[in-house]
C-alpha positions as CSV (number, residue, x, y, z in Angstrom):
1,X,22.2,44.0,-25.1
2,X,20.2,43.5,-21.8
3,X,17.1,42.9,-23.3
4,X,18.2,40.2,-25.3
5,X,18.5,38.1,-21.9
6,X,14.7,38.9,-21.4
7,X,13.6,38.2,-25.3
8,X,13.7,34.6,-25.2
9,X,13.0,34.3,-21.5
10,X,10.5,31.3,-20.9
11,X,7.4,31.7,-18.9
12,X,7.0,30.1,-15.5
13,X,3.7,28.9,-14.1
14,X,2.3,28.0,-10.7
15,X,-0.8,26.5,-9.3
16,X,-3.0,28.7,-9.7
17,X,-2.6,29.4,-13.7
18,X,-4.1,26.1,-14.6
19,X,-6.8,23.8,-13.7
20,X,-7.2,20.5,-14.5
21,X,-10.3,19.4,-17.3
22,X,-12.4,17.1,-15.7
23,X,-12.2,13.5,-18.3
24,X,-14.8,10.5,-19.0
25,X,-14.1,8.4,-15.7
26,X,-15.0,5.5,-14.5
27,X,-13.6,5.6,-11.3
28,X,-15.2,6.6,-8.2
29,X,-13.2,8.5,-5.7
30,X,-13.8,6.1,-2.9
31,X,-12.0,3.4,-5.4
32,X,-8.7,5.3,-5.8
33,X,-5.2,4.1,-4.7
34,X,-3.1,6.7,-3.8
35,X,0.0,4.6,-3.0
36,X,3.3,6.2,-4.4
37,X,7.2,6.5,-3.9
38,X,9.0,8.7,-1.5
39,X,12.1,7.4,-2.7
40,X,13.9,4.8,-5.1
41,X,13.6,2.3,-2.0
42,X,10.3,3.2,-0.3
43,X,6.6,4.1,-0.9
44,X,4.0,5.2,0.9
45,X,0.4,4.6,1.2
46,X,-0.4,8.2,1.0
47,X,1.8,10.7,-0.9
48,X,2.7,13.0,2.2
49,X,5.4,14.2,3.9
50,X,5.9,17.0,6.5
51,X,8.7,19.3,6.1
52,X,11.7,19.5,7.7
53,X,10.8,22.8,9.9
54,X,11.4,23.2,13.7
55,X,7.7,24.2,13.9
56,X,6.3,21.1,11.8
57,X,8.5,18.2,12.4
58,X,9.6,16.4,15.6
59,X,9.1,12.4,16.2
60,X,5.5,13.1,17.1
61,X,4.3,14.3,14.1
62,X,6.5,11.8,12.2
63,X,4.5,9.4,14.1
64,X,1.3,10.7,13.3
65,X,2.5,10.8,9.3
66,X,3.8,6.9,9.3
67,X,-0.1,5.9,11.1
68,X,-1.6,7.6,8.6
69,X,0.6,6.5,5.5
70,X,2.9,9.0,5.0
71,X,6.3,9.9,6.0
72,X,8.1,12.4,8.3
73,X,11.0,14.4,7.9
74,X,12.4,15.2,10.8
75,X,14.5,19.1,11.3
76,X,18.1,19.6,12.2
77,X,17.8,22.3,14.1
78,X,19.5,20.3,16.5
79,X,22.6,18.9,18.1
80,X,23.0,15.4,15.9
81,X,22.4,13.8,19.4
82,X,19.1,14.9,20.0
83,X,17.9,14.4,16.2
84,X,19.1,10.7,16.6
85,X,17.3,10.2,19.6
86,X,13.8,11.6,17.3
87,X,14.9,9.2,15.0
88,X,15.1,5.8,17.5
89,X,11.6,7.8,19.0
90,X,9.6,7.3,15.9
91,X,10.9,3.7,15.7
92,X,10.6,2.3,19.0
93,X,7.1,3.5,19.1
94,X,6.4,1.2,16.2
95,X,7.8,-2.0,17.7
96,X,5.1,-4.5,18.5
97,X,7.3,-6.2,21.1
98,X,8.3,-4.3,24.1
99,X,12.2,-4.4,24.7
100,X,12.2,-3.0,28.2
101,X,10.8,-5.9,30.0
102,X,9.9,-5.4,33.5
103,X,10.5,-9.3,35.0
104,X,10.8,-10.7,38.2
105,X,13.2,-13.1,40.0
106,X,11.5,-16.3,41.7
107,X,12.8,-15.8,44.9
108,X,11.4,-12.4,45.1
109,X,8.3,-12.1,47.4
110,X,4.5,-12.1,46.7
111,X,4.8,-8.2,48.0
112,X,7.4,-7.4,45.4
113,X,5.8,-8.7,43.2
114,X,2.6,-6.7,43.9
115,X,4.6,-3.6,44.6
116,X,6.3,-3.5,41.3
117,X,3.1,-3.9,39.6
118,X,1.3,-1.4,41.1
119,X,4.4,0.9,40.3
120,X,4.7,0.1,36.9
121,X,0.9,0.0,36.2
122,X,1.2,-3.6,34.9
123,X,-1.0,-6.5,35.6
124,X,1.7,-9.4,35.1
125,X,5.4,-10.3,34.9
126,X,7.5,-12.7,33.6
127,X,9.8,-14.7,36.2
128,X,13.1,-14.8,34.9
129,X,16.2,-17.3,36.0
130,X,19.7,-16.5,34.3
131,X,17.4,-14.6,31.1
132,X,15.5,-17.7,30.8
133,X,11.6,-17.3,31.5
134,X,10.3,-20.0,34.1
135,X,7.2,-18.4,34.3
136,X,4.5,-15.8,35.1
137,X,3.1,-14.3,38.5
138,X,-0.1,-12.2,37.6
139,X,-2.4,-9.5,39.7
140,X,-4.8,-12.8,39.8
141,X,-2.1,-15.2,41.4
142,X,-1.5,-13.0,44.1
143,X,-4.8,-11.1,44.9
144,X,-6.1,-14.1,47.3
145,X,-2.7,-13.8,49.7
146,X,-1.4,-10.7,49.3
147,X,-2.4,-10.1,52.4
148,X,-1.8,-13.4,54.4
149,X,1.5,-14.9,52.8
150,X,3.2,-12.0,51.3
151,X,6.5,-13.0,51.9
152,X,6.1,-16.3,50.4
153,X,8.4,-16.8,47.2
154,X,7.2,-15.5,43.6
155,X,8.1,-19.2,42.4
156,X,5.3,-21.1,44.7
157,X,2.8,-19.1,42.6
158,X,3.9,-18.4,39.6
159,X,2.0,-20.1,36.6
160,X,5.0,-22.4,35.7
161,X,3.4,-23.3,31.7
162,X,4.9,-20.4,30.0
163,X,3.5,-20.0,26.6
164,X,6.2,-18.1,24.3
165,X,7.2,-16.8,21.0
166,X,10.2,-16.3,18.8
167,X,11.1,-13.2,17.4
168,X,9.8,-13.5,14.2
169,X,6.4,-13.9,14.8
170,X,3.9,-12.2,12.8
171,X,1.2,-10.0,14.4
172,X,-1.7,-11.6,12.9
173,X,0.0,-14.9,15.0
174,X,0.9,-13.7,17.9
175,X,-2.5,-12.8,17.9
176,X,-4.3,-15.6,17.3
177,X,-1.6,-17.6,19.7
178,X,-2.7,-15.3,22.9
179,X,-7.0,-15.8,21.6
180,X,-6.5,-19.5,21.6
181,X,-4.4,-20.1,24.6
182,X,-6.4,-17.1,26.5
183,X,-3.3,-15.1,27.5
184,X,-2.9,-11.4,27.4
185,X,1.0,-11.4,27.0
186,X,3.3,-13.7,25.2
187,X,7.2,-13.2,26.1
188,X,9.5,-13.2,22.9
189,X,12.5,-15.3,23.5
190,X,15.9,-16.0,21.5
191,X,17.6,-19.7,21.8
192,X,15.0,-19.7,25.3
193,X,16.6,-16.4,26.3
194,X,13.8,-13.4,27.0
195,X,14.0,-10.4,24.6
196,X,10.8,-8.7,24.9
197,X,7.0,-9.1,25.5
198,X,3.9,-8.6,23.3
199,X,0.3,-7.8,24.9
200,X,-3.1,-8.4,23.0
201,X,-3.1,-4.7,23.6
202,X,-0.4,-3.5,21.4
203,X,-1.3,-6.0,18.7
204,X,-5.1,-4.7,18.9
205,X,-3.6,-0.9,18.8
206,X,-1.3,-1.5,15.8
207,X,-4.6,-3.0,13.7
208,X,-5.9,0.6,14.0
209,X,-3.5,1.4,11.3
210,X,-3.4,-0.6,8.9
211,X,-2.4,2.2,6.1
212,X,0.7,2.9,8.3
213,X,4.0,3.4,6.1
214,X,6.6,0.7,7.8
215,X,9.8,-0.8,7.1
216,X,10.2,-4.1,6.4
217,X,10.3,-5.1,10.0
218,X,7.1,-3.5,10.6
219,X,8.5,-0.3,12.1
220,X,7.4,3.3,11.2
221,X,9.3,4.7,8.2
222,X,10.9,7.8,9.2
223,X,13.2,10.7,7.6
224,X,15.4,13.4,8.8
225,X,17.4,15.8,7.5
226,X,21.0,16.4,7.2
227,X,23.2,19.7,6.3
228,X,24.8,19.8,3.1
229,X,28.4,19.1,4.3
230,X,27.3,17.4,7.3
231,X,28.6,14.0,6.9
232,X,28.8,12.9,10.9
233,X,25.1,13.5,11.0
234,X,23.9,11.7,8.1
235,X,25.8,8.7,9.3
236,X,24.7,9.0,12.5
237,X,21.0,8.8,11.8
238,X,21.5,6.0,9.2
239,X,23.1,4.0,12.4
240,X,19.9,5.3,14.2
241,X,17.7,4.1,11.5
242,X,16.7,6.9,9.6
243,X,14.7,5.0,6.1
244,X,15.3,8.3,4.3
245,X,18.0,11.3,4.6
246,X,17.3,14.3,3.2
247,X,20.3,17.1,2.7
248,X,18.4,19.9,3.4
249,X,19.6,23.1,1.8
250,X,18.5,26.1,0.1
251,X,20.2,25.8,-3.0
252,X,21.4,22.5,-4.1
253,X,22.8,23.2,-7.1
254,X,25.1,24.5,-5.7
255,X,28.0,22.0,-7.1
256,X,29.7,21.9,-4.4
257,X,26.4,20.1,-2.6
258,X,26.4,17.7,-5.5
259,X,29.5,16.8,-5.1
260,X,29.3,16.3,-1.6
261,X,25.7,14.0,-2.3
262,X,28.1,11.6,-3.5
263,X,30.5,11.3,-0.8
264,X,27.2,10.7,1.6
265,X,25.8,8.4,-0.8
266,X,28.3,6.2,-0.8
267,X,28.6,5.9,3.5
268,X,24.8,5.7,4.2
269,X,22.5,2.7,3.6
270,X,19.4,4.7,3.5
271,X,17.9,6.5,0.7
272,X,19.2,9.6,0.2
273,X,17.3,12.9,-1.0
274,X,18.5,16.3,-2.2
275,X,16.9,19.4,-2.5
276,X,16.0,21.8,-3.2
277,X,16.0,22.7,-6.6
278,X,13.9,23.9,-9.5
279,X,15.5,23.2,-12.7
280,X,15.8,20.4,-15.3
281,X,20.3,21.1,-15.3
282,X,20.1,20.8,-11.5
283,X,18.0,17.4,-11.5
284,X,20.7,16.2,-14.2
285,X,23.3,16.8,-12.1
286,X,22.4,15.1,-9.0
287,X,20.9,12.2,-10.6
288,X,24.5,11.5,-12.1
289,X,25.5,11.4,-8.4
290,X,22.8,8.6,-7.8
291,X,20.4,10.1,-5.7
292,X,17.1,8.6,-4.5
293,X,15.0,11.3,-4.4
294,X,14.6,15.1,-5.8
295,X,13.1,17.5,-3.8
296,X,11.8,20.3,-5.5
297,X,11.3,24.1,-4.7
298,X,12.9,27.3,-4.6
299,X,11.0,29.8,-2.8
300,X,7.5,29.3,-3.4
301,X,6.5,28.5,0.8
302,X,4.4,30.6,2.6
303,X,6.8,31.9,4.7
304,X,10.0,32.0,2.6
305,X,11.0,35.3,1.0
306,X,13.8,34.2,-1.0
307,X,12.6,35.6,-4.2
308,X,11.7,39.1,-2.3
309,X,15.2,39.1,-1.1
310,X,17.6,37.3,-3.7
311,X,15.3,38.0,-6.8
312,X,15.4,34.0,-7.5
313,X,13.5,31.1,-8.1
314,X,11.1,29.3,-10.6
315,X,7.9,29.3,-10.0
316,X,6.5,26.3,-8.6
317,X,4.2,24.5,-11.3
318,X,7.0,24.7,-14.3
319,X,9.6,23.4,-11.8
320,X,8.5,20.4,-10.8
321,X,7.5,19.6,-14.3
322,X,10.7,20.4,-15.5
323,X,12.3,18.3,-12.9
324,X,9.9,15.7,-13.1
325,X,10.5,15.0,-16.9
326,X,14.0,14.5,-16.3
327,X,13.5,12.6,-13.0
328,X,11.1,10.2,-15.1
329,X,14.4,9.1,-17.6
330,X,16.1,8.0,-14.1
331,X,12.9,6.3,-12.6
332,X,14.0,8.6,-9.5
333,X,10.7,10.0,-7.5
334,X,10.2,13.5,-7.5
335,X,8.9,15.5,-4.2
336,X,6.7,19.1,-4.5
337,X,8.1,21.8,-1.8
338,X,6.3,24.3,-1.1
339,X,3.3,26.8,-2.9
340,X,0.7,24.2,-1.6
341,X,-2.3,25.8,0.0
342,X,-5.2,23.6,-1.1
343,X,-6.0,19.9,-1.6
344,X,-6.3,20.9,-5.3
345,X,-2.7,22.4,-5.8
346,X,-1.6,18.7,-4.1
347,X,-3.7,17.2,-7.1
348,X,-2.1,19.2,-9.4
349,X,1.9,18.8,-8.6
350,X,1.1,15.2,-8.6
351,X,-0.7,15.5,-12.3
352,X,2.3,17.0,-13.6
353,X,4.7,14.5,-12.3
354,X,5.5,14.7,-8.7
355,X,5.4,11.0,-6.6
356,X,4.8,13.3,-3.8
357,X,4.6,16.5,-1.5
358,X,6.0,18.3,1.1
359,X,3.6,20.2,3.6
360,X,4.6,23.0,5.9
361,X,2.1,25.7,6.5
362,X,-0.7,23.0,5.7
363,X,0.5,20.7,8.9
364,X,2.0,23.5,11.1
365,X,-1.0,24.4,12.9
366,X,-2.0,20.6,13.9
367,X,-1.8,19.3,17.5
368,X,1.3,17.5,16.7
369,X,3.4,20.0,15.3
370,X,5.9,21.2,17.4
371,X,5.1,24.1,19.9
372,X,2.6,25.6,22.1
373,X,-0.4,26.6,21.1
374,X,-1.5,30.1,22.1
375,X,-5.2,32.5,21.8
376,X,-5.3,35.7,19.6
377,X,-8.1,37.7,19.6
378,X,-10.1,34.7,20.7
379,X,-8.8,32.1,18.1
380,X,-6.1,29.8,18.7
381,X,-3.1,29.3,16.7
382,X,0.3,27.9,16.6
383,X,3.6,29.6,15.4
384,X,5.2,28.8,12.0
385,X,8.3,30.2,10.7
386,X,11.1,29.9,7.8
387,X,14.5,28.0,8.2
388,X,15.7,31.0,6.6
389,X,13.8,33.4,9.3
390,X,16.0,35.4,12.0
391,X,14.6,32.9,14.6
392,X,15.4,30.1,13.1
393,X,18.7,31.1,11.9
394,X,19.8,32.1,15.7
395,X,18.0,29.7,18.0
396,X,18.1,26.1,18.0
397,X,21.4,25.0,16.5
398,X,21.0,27.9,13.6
399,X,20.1,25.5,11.1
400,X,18.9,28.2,8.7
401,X,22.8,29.6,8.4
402,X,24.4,26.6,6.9
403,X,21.3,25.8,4.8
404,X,21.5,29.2,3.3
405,X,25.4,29.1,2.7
406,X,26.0,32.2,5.4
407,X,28.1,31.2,8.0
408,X,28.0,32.5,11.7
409,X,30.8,33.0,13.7
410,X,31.2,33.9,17.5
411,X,28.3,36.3,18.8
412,X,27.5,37.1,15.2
413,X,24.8,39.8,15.5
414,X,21.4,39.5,14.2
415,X,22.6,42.3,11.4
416,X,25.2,40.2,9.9
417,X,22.7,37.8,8.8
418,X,20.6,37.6,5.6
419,X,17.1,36.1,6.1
420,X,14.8,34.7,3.4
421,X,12.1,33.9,6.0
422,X,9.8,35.0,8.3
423,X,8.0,34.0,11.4
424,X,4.5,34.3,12.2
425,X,1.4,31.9,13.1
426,X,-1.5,29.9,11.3
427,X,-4.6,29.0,12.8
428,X,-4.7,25.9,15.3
429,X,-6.0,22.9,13.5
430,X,-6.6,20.4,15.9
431,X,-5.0,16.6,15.1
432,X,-3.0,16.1,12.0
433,X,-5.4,12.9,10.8
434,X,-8.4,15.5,10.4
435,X,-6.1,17.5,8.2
436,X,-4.6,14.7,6.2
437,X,-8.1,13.0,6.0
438,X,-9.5,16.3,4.2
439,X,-6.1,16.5,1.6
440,X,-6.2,12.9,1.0
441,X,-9.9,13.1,0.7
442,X,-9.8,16.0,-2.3
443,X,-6.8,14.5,-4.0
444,X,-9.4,10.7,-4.5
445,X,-12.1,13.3,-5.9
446,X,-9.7,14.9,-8.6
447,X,-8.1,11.7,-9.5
448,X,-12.1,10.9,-9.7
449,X,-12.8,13.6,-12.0
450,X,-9.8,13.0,-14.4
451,X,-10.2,9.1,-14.3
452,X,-7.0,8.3,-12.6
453,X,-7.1,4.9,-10.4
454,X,-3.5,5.6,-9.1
455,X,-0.9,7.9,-8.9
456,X,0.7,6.8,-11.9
457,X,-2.5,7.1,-13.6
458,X,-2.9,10.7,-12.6
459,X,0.9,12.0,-14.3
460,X,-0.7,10.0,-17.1
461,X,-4.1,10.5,-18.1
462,X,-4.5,14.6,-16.3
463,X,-5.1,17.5,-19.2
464,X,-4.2,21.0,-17.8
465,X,-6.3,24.2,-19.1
466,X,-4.6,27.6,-18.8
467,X,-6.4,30.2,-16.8
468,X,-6.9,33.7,-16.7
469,X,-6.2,35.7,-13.4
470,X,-10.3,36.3,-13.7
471,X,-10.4,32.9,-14.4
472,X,-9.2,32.1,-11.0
473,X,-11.0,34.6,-8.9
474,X,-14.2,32.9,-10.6
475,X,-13.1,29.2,-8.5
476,X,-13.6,30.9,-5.3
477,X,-16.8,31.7,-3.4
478,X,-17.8,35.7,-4.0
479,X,-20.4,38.0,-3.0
480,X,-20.5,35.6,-0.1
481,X,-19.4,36.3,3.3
482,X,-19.2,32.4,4.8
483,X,-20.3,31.8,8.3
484,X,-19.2,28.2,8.6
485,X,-15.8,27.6,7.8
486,X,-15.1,24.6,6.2
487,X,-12.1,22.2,7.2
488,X,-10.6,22.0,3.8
489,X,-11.3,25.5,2.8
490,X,-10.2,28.0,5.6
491,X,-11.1,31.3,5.0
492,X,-8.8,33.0,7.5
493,X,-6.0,31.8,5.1
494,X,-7.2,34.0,2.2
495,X,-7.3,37.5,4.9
């Protein structure tokens, strides 16, 4: 009677059972576009995003993933209060124009004038009369009397021509405005009121991304995660400006989660994800609720044990096929979780029908990754550890409870909890655009090999070929001990 549950049992597959057969191609790596969707509403120019860990994602890695192309999710290990204020973090640092104007009054002195310069490490300000700009005193206005007349009035020197912008000027213009006129800054008014500045500077330094992923008002895109049943915080970063909410649980097939999808569907005007899950039945289910986005994985991360400890979970190759081939009937992008070591196994998810990935371990050890870095044995490193880990599940705001359904109350002691994590540390990596550079860089070369273009190309066009475990072992270096580590292939990962 048992065995009859295991007769008919399918086989499961992940990265490592398959390799890709290089095709007749055309296409050069350097030629590749690797543009894809995060969601039904939003792409992005590479197909990354970091998790949503308390050792991987905080607004300055989310900023490094936008200026790169990708996207970041930020954690809820939290108060709601905090998370927003990563949210508005991420897109205040994309704002070409400066809200927070530091002006002047003209019947302020020459020496205030100077004085608040020198404080706020500015060169210039603009002279504001009842929010109206009547000009601008600069450093070179007031250099010749500063030390003779500095109690004269800011409005008997101030360059009275004022040369200003409305709101929705283009970069590219604004630029070429301040080039022609030969001005450094160009205040931003509405109806002749101030509401910001723009300097050259910030133009010039926003050219140095031109793959960044924005919004449509040139801001960073940004995610962040939200509990299951958590309703006031998924509202609460749509009103901060979260692009994308993610629910963020273990197990979201769990009907009651897709029912409660719905209900923060319908209050949010972002795009919504839910994950995780690893089966076609599951991706039916929420897609009937109208999600945006399917996030896919159930226990294959580095540092997750929940199929040690529950016994559960598909392995991750088969499930984001099988999610991905329903996903496809919606049109709904699909997001790889977890399992991903190498740029190859990235490569791979996509090739069977992922739009994206989701890197943890693979980003955790970069500069911008939350945490302090600290030396063992010599080498540096940077801790990592599971939503589901003891840590995680009793420090912070004990994310990792609600997201694995066990529910703390009081002092609960660490022995009435149930972790499917663990904590530990990966080696340092330095800043996350040398790490993305290498990942993006051997996902172009397979698309090379299997003459893919784009993304779409790549879930089109990719042949798989079963391997042996020998089979395997044979793609790594042997009979070799390596003396310079390479970037994209760390050997103190495979110890």
């Amino acid at each position: 009677m048992y065995f009859k549950k295991l007769e008919n049992a399918p086989e499961g597959y992940t990265y490592d059972d398959f390799l890709m057969i290089p095709s007749a191609s055309s296409v050069e790596p350097k030629d590749v576009k690797t543009k894809s969707r995060v969601s039904n509403n939003h792409d992005l120019n590479i197909p990354i995003i970091s998790s949503a860990m308390d050792t991987v994602t905080e607004s300055a890695m989310a900023i490094a993933l936008a200026q790169e192309g990708g996207i970041g999710l930020i954690h809820r290990n939290m108060t709601i209060e905090e998370q927003v204020e990563e949210v508005k973090n991420v897109k205040t640092s994309s704002d070409l124009t400066i809200r927070d104007v530091i002006t002047i009054s003209p019947d302020s002195t020459i020496k205030d004038a100077n004085d608040i310069m020198n404080y706020e490490e500015v060169s210039g300000l603009p002279v504001v009369e009842d929010d109206t700009v009547i000009g601008i005193i600069s450093k070179r206005d007031i250099i010749p009397i500063i030390n003779s007349d500095y109690n004269k009035k800011v409005k008997d020197f101030m360059t009275e021509e004022v040369l200003t912008i409305p709101e929705s000027t283009s970069p590219d213009d604004a630029l070429d405005i301040a080039y022609e006129n030969k001005v450094e800054r160009l205040p931003v008014v509405r109806d002749g009121k101030i509401m910001g500045i723009v300097t050259v500077r910030d133009i010039l330094e926003r050219k140095k991304f031109p793959n960044a992923s924005r919004d449509k008002k040139g801001k960073f895109l940004v995610a962040a995660a939200t509990g299951p049943f958590d309703l006031e915080r998924a509202m609460a970063l749509d009103d901060a400006g979260a692009d994308i909410i993610a629910i963020d649980v273990a197990h979201a097939h769990n009907l009651n989660v897709v029912n409660s999808s719905k209900t923060i569907k319908d209050n949010i005007d972002a795009d919504l994800i839910a994950g995780n899950i690893a089966t076609s039945e599951a991706a039916e289910d929420l897609l009937a609720k109208e999600i945006d986005g399917l996030k896919v994985g159930i226990g294959p991360g580095s540092i997750c044990t929940t199929r040690i400890i529950a016994g559960v979970g598909v392995p991750q190759l088969t499930a984001v096929s099988q999610v991905a081939d329903v996903a496809a009937q919606y049109d709904v992008p699909v997001i790889a979780d977890g399992g991903l070591r190498f740029s190859g196994d990235i490569a791979k998810a996509i090739a069977v029908g992922a739009d994206s990935v989701m890197l943890g371990s693979l980003l955790a050890g970069t500069h911008e990754a939350p945490g302090d870095v600290v030396i063992m044995n010599g080498r540096k490193f940077k801790q990592y550890r599971g939503m589901g880990s003891l840590g995680a599940m009793t420090g912070g705001f004990g994310a990792g409870t609600d997201r694995y359904f066990q529910e703390v109350k009081g002092s609960m002691k660490h022995s009435k909890l149930v972790p499917e994590g663990v904590e530990g540390v990966v080696p340092y990596k330095g800043p996350v655009s040398e790490v993305l550079f290498q990942l993006i860089g051997g996902l172009k070369s397979s698309m090379g090999y299997c003459g893919a273009e784009t993304i779409k190309d790549m879930k089109e066009k990719s042949k798989f070929i079963k391997i042996t475990a020998s089979g395997m072992a044979e793609s790594h270096p042997h009979d070799l001990t390596i003396t310079n580590e390479s970037p994209n292939y760390p050997t103190t990962r495979l110890m």
